[in-house]
N, C-alpha and C positions, 0 to 999 in steps of 0.2 A: 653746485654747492661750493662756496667759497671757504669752507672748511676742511681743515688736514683728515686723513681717516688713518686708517689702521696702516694702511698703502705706504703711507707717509714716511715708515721709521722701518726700522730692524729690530725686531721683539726678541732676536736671539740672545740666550744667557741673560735675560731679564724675567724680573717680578712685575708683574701686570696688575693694576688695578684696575676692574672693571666694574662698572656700574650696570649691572642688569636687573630686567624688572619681571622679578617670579612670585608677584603678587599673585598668588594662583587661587582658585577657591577648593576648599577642603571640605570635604563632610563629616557628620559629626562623630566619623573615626579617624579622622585627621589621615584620612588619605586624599589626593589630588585627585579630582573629578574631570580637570581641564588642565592639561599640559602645556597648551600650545604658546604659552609664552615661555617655559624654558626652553620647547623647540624652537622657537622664533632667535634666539641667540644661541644657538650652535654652532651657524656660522663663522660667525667670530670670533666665538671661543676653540673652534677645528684649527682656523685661517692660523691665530694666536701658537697654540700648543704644536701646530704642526712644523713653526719655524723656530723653533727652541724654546718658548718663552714656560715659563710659569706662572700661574694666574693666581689674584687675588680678587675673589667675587666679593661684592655689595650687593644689597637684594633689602628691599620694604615687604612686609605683607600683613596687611590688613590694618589695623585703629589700636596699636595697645596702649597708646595713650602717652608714653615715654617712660612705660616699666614692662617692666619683663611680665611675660604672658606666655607658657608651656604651650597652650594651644595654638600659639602662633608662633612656632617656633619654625625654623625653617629648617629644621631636620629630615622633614618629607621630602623638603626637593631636594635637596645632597643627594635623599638616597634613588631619589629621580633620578634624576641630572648623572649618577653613577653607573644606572641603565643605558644610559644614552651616550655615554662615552665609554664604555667597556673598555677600552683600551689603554686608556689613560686613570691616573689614582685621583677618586674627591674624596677630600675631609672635610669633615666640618669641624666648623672653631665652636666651643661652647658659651663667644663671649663677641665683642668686637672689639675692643683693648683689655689689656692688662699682658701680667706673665704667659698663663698659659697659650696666651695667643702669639706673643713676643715668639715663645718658644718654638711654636706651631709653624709661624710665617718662617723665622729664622734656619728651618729646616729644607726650606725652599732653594738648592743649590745653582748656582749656572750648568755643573755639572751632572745635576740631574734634571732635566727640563719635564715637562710635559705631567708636572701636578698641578693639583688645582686644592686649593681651599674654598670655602662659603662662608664667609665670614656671620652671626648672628644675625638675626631681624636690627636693620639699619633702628628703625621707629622704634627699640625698647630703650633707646637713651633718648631725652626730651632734647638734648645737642644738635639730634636730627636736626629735625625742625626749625630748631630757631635756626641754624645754619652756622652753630658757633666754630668758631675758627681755630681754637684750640685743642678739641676734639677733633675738627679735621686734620692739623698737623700731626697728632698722635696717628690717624690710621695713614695719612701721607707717608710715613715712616716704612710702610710694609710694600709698596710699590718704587718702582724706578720711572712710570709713565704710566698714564692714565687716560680710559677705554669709556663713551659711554655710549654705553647700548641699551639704554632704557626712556625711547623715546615719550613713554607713558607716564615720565614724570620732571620733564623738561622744562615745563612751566612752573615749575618750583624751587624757588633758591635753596634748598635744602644741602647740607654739610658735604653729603656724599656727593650733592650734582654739582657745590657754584665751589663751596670751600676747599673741598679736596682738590681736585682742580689747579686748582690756584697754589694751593699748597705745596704739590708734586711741579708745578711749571715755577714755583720760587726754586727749586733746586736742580733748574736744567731739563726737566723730565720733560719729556712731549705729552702732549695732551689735546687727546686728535675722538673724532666719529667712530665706533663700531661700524658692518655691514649694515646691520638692522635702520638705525639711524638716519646712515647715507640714504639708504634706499627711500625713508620717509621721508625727508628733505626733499628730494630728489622728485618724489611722486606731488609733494603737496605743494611744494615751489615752482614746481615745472604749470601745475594747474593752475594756479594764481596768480603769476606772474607771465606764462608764457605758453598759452592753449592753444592745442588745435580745437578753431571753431567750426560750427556752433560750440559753444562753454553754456550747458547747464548743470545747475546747480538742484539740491532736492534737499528740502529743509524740515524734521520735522522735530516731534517731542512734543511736549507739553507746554510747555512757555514763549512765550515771545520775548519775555523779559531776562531770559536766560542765552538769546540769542540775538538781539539787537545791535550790539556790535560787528555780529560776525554778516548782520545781514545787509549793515550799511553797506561794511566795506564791501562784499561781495554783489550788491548791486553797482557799483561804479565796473565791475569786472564781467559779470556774465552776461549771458543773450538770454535767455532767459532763468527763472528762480521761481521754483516748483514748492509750495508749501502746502504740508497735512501736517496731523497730529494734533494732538490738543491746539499748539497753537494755531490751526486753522481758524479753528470757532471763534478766538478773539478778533484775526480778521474780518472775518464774517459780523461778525457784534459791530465791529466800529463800520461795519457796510448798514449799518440800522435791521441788519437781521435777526429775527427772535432765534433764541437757540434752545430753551425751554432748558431742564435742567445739566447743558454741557457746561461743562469747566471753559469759563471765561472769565480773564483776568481784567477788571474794571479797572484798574490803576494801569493799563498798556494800553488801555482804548486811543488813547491820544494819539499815542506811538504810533504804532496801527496803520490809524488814519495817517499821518504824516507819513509811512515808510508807501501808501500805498499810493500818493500823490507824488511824490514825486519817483514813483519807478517806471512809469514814461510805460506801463503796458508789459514789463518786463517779472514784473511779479503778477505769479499765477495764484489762485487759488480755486479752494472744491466748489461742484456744482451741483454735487450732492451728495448727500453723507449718510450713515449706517447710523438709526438714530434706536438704542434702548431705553427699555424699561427701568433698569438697574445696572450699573459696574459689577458684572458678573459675568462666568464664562456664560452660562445656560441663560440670559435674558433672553425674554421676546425682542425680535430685533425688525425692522423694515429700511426699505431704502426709501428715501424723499427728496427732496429738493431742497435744496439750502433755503428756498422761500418759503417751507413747509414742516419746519421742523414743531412736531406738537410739543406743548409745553411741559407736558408730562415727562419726556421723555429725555435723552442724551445723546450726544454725538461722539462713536466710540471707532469709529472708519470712516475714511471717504469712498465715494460708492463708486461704481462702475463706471461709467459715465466719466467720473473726472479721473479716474485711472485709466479708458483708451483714450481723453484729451491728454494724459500727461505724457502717454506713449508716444501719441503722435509727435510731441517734442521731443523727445528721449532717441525714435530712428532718425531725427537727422543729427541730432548731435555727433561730436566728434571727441569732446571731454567731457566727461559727468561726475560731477562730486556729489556723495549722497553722506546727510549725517543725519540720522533722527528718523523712526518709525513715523510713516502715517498713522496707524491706527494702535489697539488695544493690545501690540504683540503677545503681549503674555496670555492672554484668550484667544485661541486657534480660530472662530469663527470672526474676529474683528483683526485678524492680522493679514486678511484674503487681498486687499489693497499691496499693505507692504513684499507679501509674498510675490503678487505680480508683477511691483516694477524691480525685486530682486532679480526676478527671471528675466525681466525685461533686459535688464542690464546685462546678465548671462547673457545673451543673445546676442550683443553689440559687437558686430565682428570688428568692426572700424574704426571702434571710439577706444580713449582712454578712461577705463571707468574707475574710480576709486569710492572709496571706502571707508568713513570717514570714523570708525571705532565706534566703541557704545554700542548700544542695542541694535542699529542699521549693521555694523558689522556681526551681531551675533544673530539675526536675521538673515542673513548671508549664511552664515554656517549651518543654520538650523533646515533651509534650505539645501544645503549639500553642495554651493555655488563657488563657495570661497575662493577653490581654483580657475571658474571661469570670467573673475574679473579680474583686473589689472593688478589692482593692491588694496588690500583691506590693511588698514592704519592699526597699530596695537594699542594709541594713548589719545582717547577720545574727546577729556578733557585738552590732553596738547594740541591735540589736532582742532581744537578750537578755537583756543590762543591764537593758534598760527592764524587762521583764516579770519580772525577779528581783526591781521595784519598788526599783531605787539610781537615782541622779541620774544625770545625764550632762552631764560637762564642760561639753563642745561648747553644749549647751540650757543649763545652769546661768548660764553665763557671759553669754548675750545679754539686751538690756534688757526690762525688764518692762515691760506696758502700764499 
């Protein structure tokens, strides 16, 4: 990675802004269900406080549209994020500009290192978003250098990622990677750019139209490229196969057919698939042949058959990028594909396996696997971006080594 990281500077007797992403999901008593993204920036929030620094957090969570919304407020995680540092003081701000936060920040000494503020839900000012510049200089104000560790939102020019940023490095401040970050760079740059082969790849979801880009660029790169999920069946459609009532996208047929002409043998697809009655967990379900899907029915897995074909590519690989469910994950009986090549992947003593966010990473989890692959990504949409080979704000904007 040709960008500065935390490594880079002396955080001692400074105010830190950092960019972390504790978009967490809460239930509907607004406690946190799922931690692992404020453990996921620990790290460098420890590395940070443990060399004198004091922190100023940034954090999104969830849609409130750019007003204030109680139930998204990020007071859960403070009191999170409070657990998990027992040793050090988190406050939370009740705003992200004005007085009482001036006041707040400004209590922040060089000679008292090792607090931490949370600044409000970034998202309840609409300034977020559009990326406005003036709102960023106002929270530029409360840092001396600027951290981002929220690779989950990289691909988007937003205030907190591209303007602040910029804002803190108009005034000398450094503006460098979190660990979290590096390490994502590091795992999906190294894949992309510089693989131990075999390099496959495992493509799945619902759409083809939603992954087109990522599949160009990524056939010019792998030995082979493994497709389930919804978008199998479009494949399949534009092979002139009946799919009877599966979700196939008639406006990618084209596509399709083009992505599968020219990938030279190198795009795989099912040979046969788990085909229902209904989009339900409890449907009647059968396995068939991709040439025998009844019309009645739907394609909600790919079946066995193309699960030990995809194994058998999977042991000799050496790197493996996986993004997107084969089948129906959310229905335990139509998730039996994806659950196999999770473990499969578990299993790869010799390969570099990654993880590519989204549902294939919480398919990992829900599995119990998480630790026996290489790196499971935390920003499934950035981790997209990247692999479509476009830029990303968030990394474009920090300084170069």
């Amino acid at each position: 990675m040709n960008k500065k990281t935390i490594r880079d500077f002396d955080p001692a007797g400074k105010r830190v802004l950092v960019r972390v992403d504790f978009n967490v999901p809460l239930d509907e008593h607004l406690q946190i269900t799922d931690d692992i993204r404020v453990a996921a920036a620990l790290p460098t929030l420890r590395y940070l406080l443990e060399r004198g620094a004091n922190l100023v957090l940034m954090s999104h969570l969830g849609r409130p549209k750019g007003r204030f919304d109680s139930r998204l407020s990020l007071a859960p995680v403070a009191r999170r994020l409070q657990d998990l540092l027992p040793e050090y003081q988190v406050r939370m701000a009740n705003d992200i500009i004005g007085p009482n936060v001036d006041i707040l920040i400004n209590s922040l000494q060089p000679d008292n290192p090792g607090q931490v503020v949370l600044l409000e839900n970034m998202r309840f000012y609409p300034e977020e978003k559009a990326g406005d510049p003036e709102f960023a200089a106002q929270i530029a104000t409360y840092g001396d250098a600027y951290v981002n560790d929220a690779f989950g939102t990289c691909h988007r020019a937003h205030a907190s990622m591209y303007a602040v940023p910029q804002a803190v490095r108009a005034k000398s401040g450094p503006v460098v990677a979190g660990l979290l970050v590096e390490r994502e760079i590091e795992f999906l740059g190294n894949a992309v750019e510089n693989p131990a082969r075999p390099f496959v790849a495992i493509l799945g979801g619902a759409k083809v139209s939603d992954k087109i880009a990522v599949i160009n660029n990524l056939l010019t790169k792998v030995d082979a490229l493994l497709i389930g999920g919804g978008m199998a069946n479009t494949f399949l459609a534009a092979q002139g196969k009946e799919m009877g009532k599966s979700l196939v996208e008639a406006d990618a047929l084209d596509t399709a057919r083009e992505l599968l002409e020219k990938s030279s043998g190198i795009l795989h697809i099912p040979t046969d698939v788990v085909a229902a009655t209904e989009f339900a967990p409890d449907a009647d379900a059968v396995v068939v042949s991709v040439d025998d899907v009844p019309a009645d029915r739907m394609v909600l897995d790919v079946g066995p058959e193309t699960v030990a074909a995809y194994q058998q590519v999977l042991f000799e690989a050496r790197t493996v990028l996986w993004n997107g469910p084969l089948g129906v994950t959310e229905f335990p009986r139509f998730a039996i594909a994806t659950v196999a090549i999770a473990e499969t992947l578990a299993g790869l003593e010799d390969a570099i396996t990654i993880i590519g966010g989204g549902d294939s990473a919480a398919a990992i989890k829900e599995a119990g696997l998480s630790d026996q692959v290489s790196h499971v990504s935390t920003g499934g949409g950035a981790s997209l971006v990247f692999l479509e080979g476009e830029p990303l704000p968030g990394i474009e904007v920090l300084d170069d080594k």
